[in-house]
Structures are given as structure tokens and as C-alpha cells.
C-alpha positions, 0 to 999 in steps of 0.5 A: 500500500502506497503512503499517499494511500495510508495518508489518504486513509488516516484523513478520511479516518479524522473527517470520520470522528469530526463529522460523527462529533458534529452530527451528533452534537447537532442532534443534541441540539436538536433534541434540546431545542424539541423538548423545549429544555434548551440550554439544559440536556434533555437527558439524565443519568440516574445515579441514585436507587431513589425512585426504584422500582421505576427508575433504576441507577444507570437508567437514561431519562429523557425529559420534557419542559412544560408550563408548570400549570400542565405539570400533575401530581404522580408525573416525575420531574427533574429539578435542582435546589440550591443547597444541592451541587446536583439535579433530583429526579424525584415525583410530584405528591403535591402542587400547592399555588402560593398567593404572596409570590404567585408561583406555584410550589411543588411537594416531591418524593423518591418512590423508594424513599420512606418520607416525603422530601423537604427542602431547605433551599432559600428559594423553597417555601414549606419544603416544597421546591418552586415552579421556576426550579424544574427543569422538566417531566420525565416522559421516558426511559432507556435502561442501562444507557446511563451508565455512559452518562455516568462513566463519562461524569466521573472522574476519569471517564473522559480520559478513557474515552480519550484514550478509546478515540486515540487507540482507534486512530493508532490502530487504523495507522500502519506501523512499519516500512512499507512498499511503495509502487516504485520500490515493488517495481524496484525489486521486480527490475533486480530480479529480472536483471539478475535471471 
């Protein structure tokens, strides 16, 4: 195989990778912008055992952003709290609207969890987080596809999956001396001299 060949392959093997984390941030996007959750992802990772039995850890959710009016209790929602560096994934018991602020207010749990949340956030008001924190509705779920979510958030996920992406393009580079068309010819002319 000729350099210009390996050359040639080793481009279209980098146009590849770029085209293929281009295409799919661009459908990242698209998703965002669909589900109305732009700039938030409309996907989480659970992390927790929380809401078993209907989610478990490594479960992907794909979430929804709706009016807070449209939101019900028994739907799941996603939403952050002040006092946590992480988003809850928890369902809604009960939707109270509060005069003095005009917003709504929502009581949530872990179906796994013995008791009711309470939230102690300087935005919440009786334990109960604010129509503005929700990020969206849990409207389905992808089994064990979280668990790349999770891995790549971790510490060391991004490493790895550096080094996966680097390994196949090495793999895909030919080490050695090869021959080129001249030099094969090269060594065909030597042998018919030499006979």
C-alpha cells in the first residue's frame, strides 16, 4: 500500500470522528431545542436507587419542559435546589399555588424513599421546591444507557474515552516500512536483471 494511500486513509479516518462529533452534537441540539429544555440536556443519568422500582441507577431519562400549570401530581420531574451541587429526579405528591409570590410550589418524593422530601433551599417555601426550579417531566426511559452518562461524569471517564478515540486512530495507522509502487517495481527490475 502506497503512503499517499495510508495518508489518504488516516484523513478520511479524522473527517470520520469530526463529522460523527458534529452530527451528533447537532442532534443534541436538536433534541434540546424539541423538548423545549434548551440550554439544559434533555437527558439524565440516574445515579441514585431513589425512585426504584421505576427508575433504576444507570437508567437514561429523557425529559420534557412544560408550563408548570400542565405539570400533575404522580408525573416525575427533574429539578435542582440550591443547597444541592446536583439535579433530583424525584415525583410530584403535591402542587400547592402560593398567593404572596404567585408561583406555584411543588411537594416531591423518591418512590423508594420512606418520607416525603423537604427542602431547605432559600428559594423553597414549606419544603416544597418552586415552579421556576424544574427543569422538566420525565416522559421516558432507556435502561442501562446511563451508565455512559455516568462513566463519562466521573472522574476519569473522559480520559478513557480519550484514550478509546486515540487507540482507534493508532490502530487504523500502519506501523512499519512499507512498499511503495516504485520500490515493488524496484525489486521486480533486480530480479529480472539478475535471471
Amino acid at each position: 500500500m502506497s503512503k499517499k494511500k495510508y495518508k489518504r486513509e488516516i484523513i478520511e479516518t479524522v473527517v470520520l470522528i469530526i463529522i460523527a462529533v458534529v452530527g451528533s452534537y447537532a442532534v443534541f441540539i436538536g433534541l434540546e431545542i424539541g423538548l423545549g429544555t434548551y440550554p439544559e440536556s434533555p437527558l439524565r443519568a440516574v445515579s441514585s436507587g431513589s425512585m426504584r422500582p421505576a427508575y433504576n441507577v444507570g437508567d437514561l431519562l429523557v425529559i420534557q419542559s412544560l408550563p408548570s400549570d400542565k405539570l400533575q401530581v404522580d408525573d416525575v420531574i427533574v429539578f435542582e435546589v440550591s443547597t444541592r451541587s446536583y439535579d433530583i429526579v424525584h415525583r410530584i405528591i403535591e402542587i400547592q399555588y402560593r398567593n404572596q409570590d404567585g408561583k406555584l410550589y411543588f411537594r416531591t418524593k423518591g418512590d423508594n424513599n420512606p418520607s416525603p422530601d423537604y427542602w431547605r433551599g432559600s428559594e423553597c417555601w414549606n419544603g416544597m421546591i418552586p415552579e421556576e426550579n424544574v427543569i422538566g417531566k420525565v416522559i421516558f426511559s432507556v435502561p442501562l444507557i446511563g451508565y455512559v452518562s455516568l462513566a463519562v461524569s466521573s472522574e476519569y471517564g473522559v480520559l478513557v474515552i480519550g484514550a478509546v478515540i486515540l487507540l482507534i486512530i493508532l490502530i487504523s495507522i500502519p506501523f512499519g516500512e512499507t512498499k511503495t509502487p516504485e520500490d515493488e517495481e524496484k525489486i521486480t527490475n533486480r530480479k529480472d536483471q539478475n535471471n
